[in-house]
C-alpha positions in Angstrom: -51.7 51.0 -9.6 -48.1 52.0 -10.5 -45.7 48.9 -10.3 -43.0 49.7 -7.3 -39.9 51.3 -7.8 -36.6 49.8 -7.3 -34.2 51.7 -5.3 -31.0 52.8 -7.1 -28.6 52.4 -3.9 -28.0 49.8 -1.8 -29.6 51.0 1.6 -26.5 50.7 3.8 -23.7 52.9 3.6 -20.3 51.3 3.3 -17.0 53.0 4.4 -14.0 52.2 1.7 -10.5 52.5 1.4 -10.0 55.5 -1.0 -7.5 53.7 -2.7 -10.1 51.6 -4.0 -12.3 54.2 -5.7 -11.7 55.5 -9.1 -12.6 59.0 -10.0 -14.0 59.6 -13.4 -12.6 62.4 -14.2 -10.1 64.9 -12.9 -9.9 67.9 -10.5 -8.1 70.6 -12.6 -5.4 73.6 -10.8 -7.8 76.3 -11.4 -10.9 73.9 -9.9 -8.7 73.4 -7.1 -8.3 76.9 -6.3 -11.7 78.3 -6.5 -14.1 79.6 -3.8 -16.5 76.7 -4.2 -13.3 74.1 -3.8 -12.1 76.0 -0.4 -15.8 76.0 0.9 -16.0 72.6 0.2 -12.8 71.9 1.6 -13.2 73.8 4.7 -16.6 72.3 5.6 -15.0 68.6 5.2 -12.4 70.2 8.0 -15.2 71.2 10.3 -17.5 68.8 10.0 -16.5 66.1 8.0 -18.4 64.5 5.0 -22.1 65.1 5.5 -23.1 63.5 1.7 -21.7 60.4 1.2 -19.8 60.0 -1.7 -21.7 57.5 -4.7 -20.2 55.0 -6.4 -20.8 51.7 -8.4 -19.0 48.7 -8.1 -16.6 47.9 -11.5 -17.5 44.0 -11.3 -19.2 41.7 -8.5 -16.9 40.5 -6.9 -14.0 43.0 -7.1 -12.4 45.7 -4.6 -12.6 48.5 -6.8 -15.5 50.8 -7.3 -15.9 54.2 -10.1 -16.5 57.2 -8.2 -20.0 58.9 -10.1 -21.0 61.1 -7.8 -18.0 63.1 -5.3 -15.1 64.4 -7.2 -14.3 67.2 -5.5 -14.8 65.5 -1.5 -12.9 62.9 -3.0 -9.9 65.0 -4.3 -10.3 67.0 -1.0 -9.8 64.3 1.1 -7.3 62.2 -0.5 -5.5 66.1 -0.1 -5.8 65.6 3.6 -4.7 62.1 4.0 -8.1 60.6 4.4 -7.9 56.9 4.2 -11.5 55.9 4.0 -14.5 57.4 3.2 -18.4 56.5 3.6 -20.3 55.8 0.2 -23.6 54.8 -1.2 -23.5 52.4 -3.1 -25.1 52.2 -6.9 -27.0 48.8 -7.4 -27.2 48.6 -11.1 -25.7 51.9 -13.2 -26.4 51.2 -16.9 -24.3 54.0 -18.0 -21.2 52.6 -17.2 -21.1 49.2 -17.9 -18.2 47.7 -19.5 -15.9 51.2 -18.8 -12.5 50.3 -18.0 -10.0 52.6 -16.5 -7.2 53.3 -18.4 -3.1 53.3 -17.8 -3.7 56.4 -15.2 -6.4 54.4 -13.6 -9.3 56.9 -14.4 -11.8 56.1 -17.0 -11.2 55.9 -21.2 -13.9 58.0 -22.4 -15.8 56.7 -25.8 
């Protein structure tokens, strides 16, 4: 018999302030003003966010979190003035451990 399999998330959703996640990357211009962006957008107008955004906590213990999955809700919503946002959260996310975000507050890559 297979041993189980942990879950990867947490299995409540949590609603956080969006000033406390941290994108890993940025949402370019162009990115901003394709189809795919204004679908997206559009849909978040209608019906609001129907995939929560995913994210890990940085440490135990502290406020902030790194956005891994979400960019573009994230940047569309922070566009609208959205102030909090629901979230999965990642229970243990090996490939970023020990990232720090830089002066801008996103991510150093190695």
């Amino acid at each position: 018999m297979a041993p189980p399999v942990k879950a990867a998330f947490e299995r409540q959703i949590i609603v956080l302030p969006i000033s406390s996640i941290l994108p890993l990357r940025t949402i370019s211009f162009s990115l901003k003003q394709s189809v795919k962006y204004q679908r997206i957008a559009h849909s978040i107008n209608e019906v609001g966010i129907i995939e929560p955004l995913v994210v890990a906590p940085m440490k135990r213990g502290q406020r902030q979190h790194l956005l891994l999955d979400g960019h573009l809700r994230l940047a569309i919503l922070v566009e609208q003035g959205a102030e909090d946002v629901r979230c999965l959260v990642a229970d243990d996310d090996e490939g970023f451990t020990g990232a720090a975000p830089n002066s801008t507050g996103h991510l150093a890559q190695p």
